[in-house]
C-alpha positions in Angstrom: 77.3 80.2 105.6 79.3 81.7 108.4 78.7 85.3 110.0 82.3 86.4 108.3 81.2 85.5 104.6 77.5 86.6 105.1 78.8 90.3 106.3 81.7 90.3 103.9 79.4 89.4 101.0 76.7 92.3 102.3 79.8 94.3 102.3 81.3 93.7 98.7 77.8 94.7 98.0 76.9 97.8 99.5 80.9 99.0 98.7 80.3 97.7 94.5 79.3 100.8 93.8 81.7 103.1 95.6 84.4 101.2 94.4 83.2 101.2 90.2 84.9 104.8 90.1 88.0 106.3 89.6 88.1 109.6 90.7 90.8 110.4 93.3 88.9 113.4 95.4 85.3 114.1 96.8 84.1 117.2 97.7 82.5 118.1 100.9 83.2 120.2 103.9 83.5 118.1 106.5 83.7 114.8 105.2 81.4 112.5 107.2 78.7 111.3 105.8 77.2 108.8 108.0 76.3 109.5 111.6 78.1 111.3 114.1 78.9 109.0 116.3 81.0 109.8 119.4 82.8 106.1 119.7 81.8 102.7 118.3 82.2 100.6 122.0 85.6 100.2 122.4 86.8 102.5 119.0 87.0 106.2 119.8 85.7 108.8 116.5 87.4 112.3 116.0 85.9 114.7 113.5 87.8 116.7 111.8 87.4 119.0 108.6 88.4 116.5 106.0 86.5 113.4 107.2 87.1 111.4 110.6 89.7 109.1 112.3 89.4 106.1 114.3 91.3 104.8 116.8 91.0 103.0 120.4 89.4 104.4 123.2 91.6 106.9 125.0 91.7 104.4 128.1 93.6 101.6 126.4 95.8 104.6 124.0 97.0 105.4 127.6 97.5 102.4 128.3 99.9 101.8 125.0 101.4 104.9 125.8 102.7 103.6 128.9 103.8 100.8 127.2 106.0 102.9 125.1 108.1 104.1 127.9 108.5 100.4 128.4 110.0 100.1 125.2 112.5 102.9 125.4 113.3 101.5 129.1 114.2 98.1 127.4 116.4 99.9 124.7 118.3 101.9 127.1 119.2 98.7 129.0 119.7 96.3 126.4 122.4 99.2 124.8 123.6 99.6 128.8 124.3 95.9 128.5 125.8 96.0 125.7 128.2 98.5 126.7 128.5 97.1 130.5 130.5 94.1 128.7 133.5 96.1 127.6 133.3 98.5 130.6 133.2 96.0 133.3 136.1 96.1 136.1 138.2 93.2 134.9 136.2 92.6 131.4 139.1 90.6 129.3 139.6 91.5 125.6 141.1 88.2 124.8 141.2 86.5 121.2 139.0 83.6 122.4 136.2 85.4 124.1 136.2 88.7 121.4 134.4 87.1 119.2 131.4 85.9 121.6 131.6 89.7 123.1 131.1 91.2 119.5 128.3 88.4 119.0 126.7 89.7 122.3 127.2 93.2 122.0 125.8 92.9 118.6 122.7 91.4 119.3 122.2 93.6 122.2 122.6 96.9 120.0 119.9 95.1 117.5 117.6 94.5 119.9 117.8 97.9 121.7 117.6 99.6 117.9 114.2 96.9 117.5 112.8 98.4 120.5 113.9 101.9 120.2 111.6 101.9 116.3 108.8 100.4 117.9 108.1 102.8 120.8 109.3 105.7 118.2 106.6 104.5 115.7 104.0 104.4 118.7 101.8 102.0 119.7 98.9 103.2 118.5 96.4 102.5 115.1 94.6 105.2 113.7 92.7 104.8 110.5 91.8 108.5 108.6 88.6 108.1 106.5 89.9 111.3 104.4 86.1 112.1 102.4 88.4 114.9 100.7 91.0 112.9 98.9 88.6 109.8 98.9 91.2 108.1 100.8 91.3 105.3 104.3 94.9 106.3 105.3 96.4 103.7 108.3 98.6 105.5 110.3 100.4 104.9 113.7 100.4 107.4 116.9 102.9 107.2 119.7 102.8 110.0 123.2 104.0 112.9 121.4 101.1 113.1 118.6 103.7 112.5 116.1 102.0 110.3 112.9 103.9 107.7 110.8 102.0 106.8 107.5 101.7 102.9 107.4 99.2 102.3 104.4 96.9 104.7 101.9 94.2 102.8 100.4 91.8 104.9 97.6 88.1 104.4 97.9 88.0 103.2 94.3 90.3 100.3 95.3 88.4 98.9 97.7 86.5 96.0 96.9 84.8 95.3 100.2 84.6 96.0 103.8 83.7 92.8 106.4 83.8 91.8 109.5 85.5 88.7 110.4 85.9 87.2 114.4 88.6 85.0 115.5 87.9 82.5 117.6 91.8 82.4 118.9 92.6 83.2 122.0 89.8 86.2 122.8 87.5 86.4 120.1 88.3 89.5 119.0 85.9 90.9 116.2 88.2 92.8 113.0 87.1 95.3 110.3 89.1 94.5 107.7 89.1 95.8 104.2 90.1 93.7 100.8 91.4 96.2 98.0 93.4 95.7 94.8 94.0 93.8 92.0 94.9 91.1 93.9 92.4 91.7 96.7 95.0 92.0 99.3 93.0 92.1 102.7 94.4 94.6 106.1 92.5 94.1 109.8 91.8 98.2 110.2 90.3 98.0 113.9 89.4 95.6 116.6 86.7 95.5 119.5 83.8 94.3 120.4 81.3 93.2 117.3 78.2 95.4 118.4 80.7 98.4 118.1 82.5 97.2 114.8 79.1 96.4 113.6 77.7 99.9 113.7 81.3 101.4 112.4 81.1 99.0 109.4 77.6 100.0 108.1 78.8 103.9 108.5 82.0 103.5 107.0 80.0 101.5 103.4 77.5 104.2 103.7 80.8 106.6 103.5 82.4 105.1 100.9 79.0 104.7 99.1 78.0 108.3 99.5 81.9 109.7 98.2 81.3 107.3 95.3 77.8 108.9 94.0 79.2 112.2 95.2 82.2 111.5 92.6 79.8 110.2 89.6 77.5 112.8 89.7 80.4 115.5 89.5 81.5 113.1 86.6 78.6 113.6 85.2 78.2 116.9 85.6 81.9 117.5 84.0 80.5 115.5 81.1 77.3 117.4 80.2 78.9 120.7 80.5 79.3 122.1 77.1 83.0 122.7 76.3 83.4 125.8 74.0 85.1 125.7 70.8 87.9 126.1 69.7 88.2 129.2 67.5 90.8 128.5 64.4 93.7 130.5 64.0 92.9 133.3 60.8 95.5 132.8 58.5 97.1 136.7 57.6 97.5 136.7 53.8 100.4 139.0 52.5 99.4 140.7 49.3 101.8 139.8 46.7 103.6 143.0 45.2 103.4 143.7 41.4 
Protein backbone atom coordinates (compact mmCIF):
# COMPACT_ATOMS: atom_id res chain seq x y z
CA UNK A 1 0.00 0.00 0.00
CA UNK A 2 1.42 3.36 -0.77
CA UNK A 3 2.28 6.17 1.97
CA UNK A 4 -0.88 8.33 0.23
CA UNK A 5 -3.53 5.54 0.84
CA UNK A 6 -2.10 4.32 4.22
CA UNK A 7 -2.26 8.13 5.68
CA UNK A 8 -5.49 8.87 3.81
CA UNK A 9 -7.14 5.70 5.22
CA UNK A 10 -5.64 6.66 8.96
CA UNK A 11 -7.29 9.83 8.07
CA UNK A 12 -10.85 8.79 7.00
CA UNK A 13 -10.52 7.14 10.26
CA UNK A 14 -9.57 9.43 12.89
CA UNK A 15 -12.00 12.29 10.87
CA UNK A 16 -15.27 9.30 10.87
CA UNK A 17 -16.26 10.55 13.83
CA UNK A 18 -16.05 14.30 13.39
CA UNK A 19 -17.70 14.07 10.30
CA UNK A 20 -21.07 11.63 11.65
CA UNK A 21 -22.56 15.07 12.91
CA UNK A 22 -24.49 17.75 11.70
CA UNK A 23 -24.30 20.53 13.76
CA UNK A 24 -23.06 23.79 12.10
CA UNK A 25 -21.23 25.63 15.25
CA UNK A 26 -18.80 24.52 18.21
CA UNK A 27 -18.31 26.35 21.13
CA UNK A 28 -15.14 27.32 22.52
CA UNK A 29 -13.08 30.44 23.11
CA UNK A 30 -10.40 30.26 21.23
CA UNK A 31 -10.87 27.51 18.92
CA UNK A 32 -7.66 25.46 18.83
CA UNK A 33 -7.76 22.41 20.11
CA UNK A 34 -4.63 20.73 19.28
CA UNK A 35 -1.25 22.18 20.01
CA UNK A 36 -0.04 25.50 19.66
CA UNK A 37 2.28 25.32 17.24
CA UNK A 38 4.08 28.35 15.98
CA UNK A 39 4.64 26.99 12.10
CA UNK A 40 4.50 23.46 10.66
CA UNK A 41 8.27 23.74 8.55
CA UNK A 42 7.43 25.68 5.80
CA UNK A 43 3.45 26.58 6.82
CA UNK A 44 3.23 29.62 9.13
CA UNK A 45 0.09 29.27 12.22
CA UNK A 46 -1.84 32.43 13.42
CA UNK A 47 -4.10 32.21 16.34
CA UNK A 48 -6.77 34.00 16.55
CA UNK A 49 -10.12 34.06 18.75
CA UNK A 50 -12.19 31.88 16.59
CA UNK A 51 -9.71 29.03 15.79
CA UNK A 52 -6.34 29.46 13.65
CA UNK A 53 -5.25 30.15 9.96
CA UNK A 54 -2.61 28.64 7.96
CA UNK A 55 -0.68 29.94 5.44
CA UNK A 56 3.07 29.95 3.98
CA UNK A 57 5.85 31.18 5.81
CA UNK A 58 6.11 34.95 5.70
CA UNK A 59 9.45 34.57 3.61
CA UNK A 60 7.85 33.04 0.50
CA UNK A 61 4.27 35.45 1.25
CA UNK A 62 6.89 38.26 0.52
CA UNK A 63 8.07 36.70 -1.97
CA UNK A 64 4.37 36.32 -3.74
CA UNK A 65 3.78 39.74 -2.80
CA UNK A 66 6.44 40.86 -4.92
CA UNK A 67 5.16 38.80 -7.51
CA UNK A 68 1.98 40.76 -7.39
CA UNK A 69 3.55 43.96 -8.44
CA UNK A 70 4.69 41.90 -11.28
CA UNK A 71 1.30 41.16 -12.21
CA UNK A 72 -0.02 44.68 -12.14
CA UNK A 73 3.40 45.73 -14.12
CA UNK A 74 2.36 43.19 -16.85
CA UNK A 75 -1.38 44.57 -16.94
CA UNK A 76 -0.35 48.15 -17.20
CA UNK A 77 1.81 47.25 -20.30
CA UNK A 78 -0.17 44.83 -21.94
CA UNK A 79 -3.19 47.76 -21.72
CA UNK A 80 -0.13 50.42 -22.76
CA UNK A 81 0.19 48.12 -25.75
CA UNK A 82 -2.87 47.92 -26.48
CA UNK A 83 -3.46 51.48 -26.69
CA UNK A 84 0.22 52.25 -28.21
CA UNK A 85 -1.44 50.64 -31.54
CA UNK A 86 -3.92 53.27 -32.25
CA UNK A 87 -1.74 56.09 -30.77
CA UNK A 88 1.32 55.40 -32.68
CA UNK A 89 2.78 58.41 -35.00
CA UNK A 90 1.71 57.12 -38.39
CA UNK A 91 -0.65 54.07 -36.93
CA UNK A 92 -3.09 53.50 -40.22
CA UNK A 93 -6.82 52.88 -39.56
CA UNK A 94 -7.28 51.18 -42.86
CA UNK A 95 -10.20 48.52 -43.64
CA UNK A 96 -7.63 45.76 -44.15
CA UNK A 97 -5.52 46.06 -41.11
CA UNK A 98 -8.78 47.22 -38.58
CA UNK A 99 -9.70 44.12 -38.10
CA UNK A 100 -6.19 42.57 -37.03
CA UNK A 101 -5.83 45.85 -34.76
CA UNK A 102 -9.20 45.16 -33.01
CA UNK A 103 -8.06 41.32 -32.79
CA UNK A 104 -4.74 42.63 -31.10
CA UNK A 105 -6.06 45.21 -29.05
CA UNK A 106 -8.50 42.80 -27.87
CA UNK A 107 -6.49 40.27 -26.71
CA UNK A 108 -4.22 42.69 -25.15
CA UNK A 109 -7.06 44.25 -22.96
CA UNK A 110 -7.98 40.42 -21.95
CA UNK A 111 -4.90 39.65 -20.98
CA UNK A 112 -4.10 42.79 -19.02
CA UNK A 113 -7.84 42.27 -17.28
CA UNK A 114 -6.35 38.25 -16.64
CA UNK A 115 -3.47 39.75 -14.90
CA UNK A 116 -5.03 42.64 -13.27
CA UNK A 117 -7.74 39.66 -11.19
CA UNK A 118 -4.89 37.68 -10.43
CA UNK A 119 -2.63 40.06 -8.54
CA UNK A 120 -6.09 41.76 -7.13
CA UNK A 121 -7.08 38.24 -5.77
CA UNK A 122 -3.46 37.94 -4.31
CA UNK A 123 -1.19 35.37 -4.44
CA UNK A 124 -1.54 34.01 -1.32
CA UNK A 125 -3.51 30.66 0.32
CA UNK A 126 -4.78 30.89 3.62
CA UNK A 127 -6.91 28.09 5.05
CA UNK A 128 -9.21 29.41 8.43
CA UNK A 129 -9.81 26.39 10.72
CA UNK A 130 -12.94 28.45 12.18
CA UNK A 131 -13.56 25.90 15.67
CA UNK A 132 -16.58 28.54 16.12
CA UNK A 133 -18.66 27.94 13.04
CA UNK A 134 -17.08 24.37 12.65
CA UNK A 135 -15.88 25.50 9.39
CA UNK A 136 -12.10 25.07 7.04
CA UNK A 137 -12.72 28.29 5.06
CA UNK A 138 -9.89 28.64 1.89
CA UNK A 139 -9.31 32.02 1.31
CA UNK A 140 -6.75 34.07 -0.76
CA UNK A 141 -4.47 37.15 0.59
CA UNK A 142 -2.79 39.71 -1.68
CA UNK A 143 -0.29 42.94 -0.09
CA UNK A 144 -2.96 44.96 1.29
CA UNK A 145 -4.57 42.19 3.76
CA UNK A 146 -7.53 42.24 1.75
CA UNK A 147 -9.34 38.48 1.84
CA UNK A 148 -11.28 36.91 -1.09
CA UNK A 149 -13.42 33.80 -0.02
CA UNK A 150 -12.45 30.85 -2.42
CA UNK A 151 -14.15 27.68 -0.70
CA UNK A 152 -16.14 27.01 2.85
CA UNK A 153 -16.06 23.43 3.70
CA UNK A 154 -18.28 22.35 7.16
CA UNK A 155 -16.59 19.89 9.51
CA UNK A 156 -19.51 17.52 9.06
CA UNK A 157 -18.75 17.32 5.39
CA UNK A 158 -15.51 16.22 5.51
CA UNK A 159 -14.95 12.76 4.98
CA UNK A 160 -11.13 12.66 5.35
CA UNK A 161 -8.00 14.45 5.61
CA UNK A 162 -4.59 12.79 3.82
CA UNK A 163 -1.58 13.42 2.76
CA UNK A 164 -0.60 12.72 -0.73
CA UNK A 165 3.23 13.56 -2.39
CA UNK A 166 3.78 14.11 -6.02
CA UNK A 167 6.56 12.79 -7.44
CA UNK A 168 6.30 15.62 -10.48
CA UNK A 169 8.62 17.87 -10.88
CA UNK A 170 9.66 18.62 -6.86
CA UNK A 171 8.03 16.28 -4.73
CA UNK A 172 5.99 18.49 -3.14
CA UNK A 173 3.90 16.87 -0.11
CA UNK A 174 -0.19 18.22 -0.19
CA UNK A 175 -2.83 18.13 2.63
CA UNK A 176 -5.68 17.71 0.89
CA UNK A 177 -9.21 17.16 2.15
CA UNK A 178 -12.14 14.91 0.44
CA UNK A 179 -15.68 16.22 1.49
CA UNK A 180 -19.22 15.79 0.03
CA UNK A 181 -21.48 13.61 -1.38
CA UNK A 182 -19.49 13.07 -4.12
CA UNK A 183 -16.15 13.15 -2.22
CA UNK A 184 -14.88 16.01 -4.17
CA UNK A 185 -11.11 16.29 -2.99
CA UNK A 186 -9.07 20.25 -2.63
CA UNK A 187 -4.97 20.29 -2.07
CA UNK A 188 -5.28 22.89 1.27
CA UNK A 189 -1.40 23.38 1.80
CA UNK A 190 1.96 22.36 0.47
CA UNK A 191 5.58 21.90 2.11
CA UNK A 192 7.65 19.71 3.24
CA UNK A 193 6.11 16.15 4.66
CA UNK A 194 7.67 16.32 8.25
CA UNK A 195 5.78 19.70 8.57
CA UNK A 196 2.40 18.66 6.78
CA UNK A 197 2.78 15.58 8.88
CA UNK A 198 2.47 17.13 12.23
CA UNK A 199 -0.29 19.83 10.79
CA UNK A 200 -2.39 16.83 9.64
CA UNK A 201 -2.56 14.91 12.94
CA UNK A 202 -3.54 18.46 14.75
CA UNK A 203 -5.97 19.44 12.24
CA UNK A 204 -8.01 15.41 12.80
CA UNK A 205 -7.47 15.97 16.36
CA UNK A 206 -9.40 19.47 15.65
CA UNK A 207 -12.00 18.25 13.78
CA UNK A 208 -12.27 15.27 16.12
CA UNK A 209 -12.39 17.30 19.28
CA UNK A 210 -15.37 20.00 17.50
CA UNK A 211 -17.24 16.84 16.60
CA UNK A 212 -17.50 15.33 20.39
CA UNK A 213 -17.71 18.93 21.51
CA UNK A 214 -20.94 19.17 19.14
CA UNK A 215 -22.50 15.60 20.33
CA UNK A 216 -22.19 16.13 23.71
CA UNK A 217 -24.06 19.51 23.52
CA UNK A 218 -26.49 17.34 21.38
CA UNK A 219 -26.87 15.38 24.01
CA UNK A 220 -27.10 17.67 26.43
CA UNK A 221 -30.03 19.50 24.34
CA UNK A 222 -31.65 16.12 24.34
CA UNK A 223 -31.79 15.20 28.06
CA UNK A 224 -32.86 18.58 29.03
CA UNK A 225 -36.41 18.36 30.06
CA UNK A 226 -38.61 20.61 27.87
CA UNK A 227 -41.52 22.07 29.95
CA UNK A 228 -45.03 21.62 29.06
CA UNK A 229 -47.15 23.10 27.35
CA UNK A 230 -49.96 24.57 29.57
CA UNK A 231 -53.56 24.34 27.53
CA UNK A 232 -55.38 27.26 26.81
CA UNK A 233 -58.66 27.45 29.63
CA UNK A 234 -61.60 27.65 27.65
CA UNK A 235 -63.88 30.87 29.24
CA UNK A 236 -67.39 29.55 29.33
CA UNK A 237 -70.19 32.32 29.00
CA UNK A 238 -73.12 31.59 31.20
CA UNK A 239 -76.15 31.31 29.13
CA UNK A 240 -78.91 33.95 30.15
CA UNK A 241 -82.37 32.78 31.23
Amino acid sequence: MSMASKLETTGAHRVERAASTGASHATGSTGSTGSARAGYGSIHRAETDWGYALSCAPERARMLHTLEIFLWGGALLSSFLGLLLWVWPGATVDAPLLGIKLGLTLCFALFAVALGSLARRGMVREIQVDMRRAQLRVTMRNRAGTRRLQTVVGFDEIGSVFLRRSFVPLQVTHLNVRFGTEGKVIALLDGTQSGLRALWQDLSADIQAAGQTRRKAAARAEATPRPATPRPVRRITPRRS
